[in-house]
N, C-alpha and C positions, 0 to 999 in steps of 0.2 A: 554513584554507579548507574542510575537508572538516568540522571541526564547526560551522562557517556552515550548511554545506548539510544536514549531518546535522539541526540544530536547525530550519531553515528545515521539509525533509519530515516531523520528526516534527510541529513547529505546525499544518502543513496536515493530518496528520491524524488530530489529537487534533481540531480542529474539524467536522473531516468525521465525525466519531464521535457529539462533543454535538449533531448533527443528527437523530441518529438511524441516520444509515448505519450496517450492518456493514460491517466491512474482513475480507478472506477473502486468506491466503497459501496457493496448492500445494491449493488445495481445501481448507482446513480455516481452522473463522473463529479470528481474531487478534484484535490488536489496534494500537496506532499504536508503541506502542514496541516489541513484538517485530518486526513488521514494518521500522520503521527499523532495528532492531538489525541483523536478516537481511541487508538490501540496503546497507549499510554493512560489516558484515564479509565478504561473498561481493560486495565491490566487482567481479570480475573476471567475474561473471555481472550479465545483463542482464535485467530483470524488466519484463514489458509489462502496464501498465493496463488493465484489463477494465470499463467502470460498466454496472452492470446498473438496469434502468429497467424500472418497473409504472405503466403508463398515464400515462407520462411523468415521471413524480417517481424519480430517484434510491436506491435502497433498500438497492445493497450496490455495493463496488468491491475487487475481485479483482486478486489482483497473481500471476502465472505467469511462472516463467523461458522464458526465449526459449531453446529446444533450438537449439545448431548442429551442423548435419548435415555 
């Protein structure tokens, strides 16, 4: 189950890559298999989606752990 889903996040986004998007982990750019790597072995953190948009098109999407306070 969990290499299902591993496989399913990184396809999404290796394609969101060949668009042209940068992927950004913790502030610093990535790419689609370090970032699946990251949020697959630190399963027990929570990392929220950021897409940052210029004059409406899509240009980079940011992944931040969710701090619990």
């Amino acid at each position: 189950m969990d290499n299902e889903r591993k496989m399913q996040l990184f396809v999404e986004l290796q394609e969101i890559e060949q668009r042209g998007i940068t992927l950004w982990m913790e502030g610093i750019q990535s790419d689609s298999n370090r970032i699946t790597d990251a949020i697959f072995v630190n399963e027990e953190e929570a990392y929220m989606r950021d897409y940052i948009y210029e004059e409406g098109v899509l240009k980079e999407l940011h992944f931040d752990k969710v701090k619990n306070n």
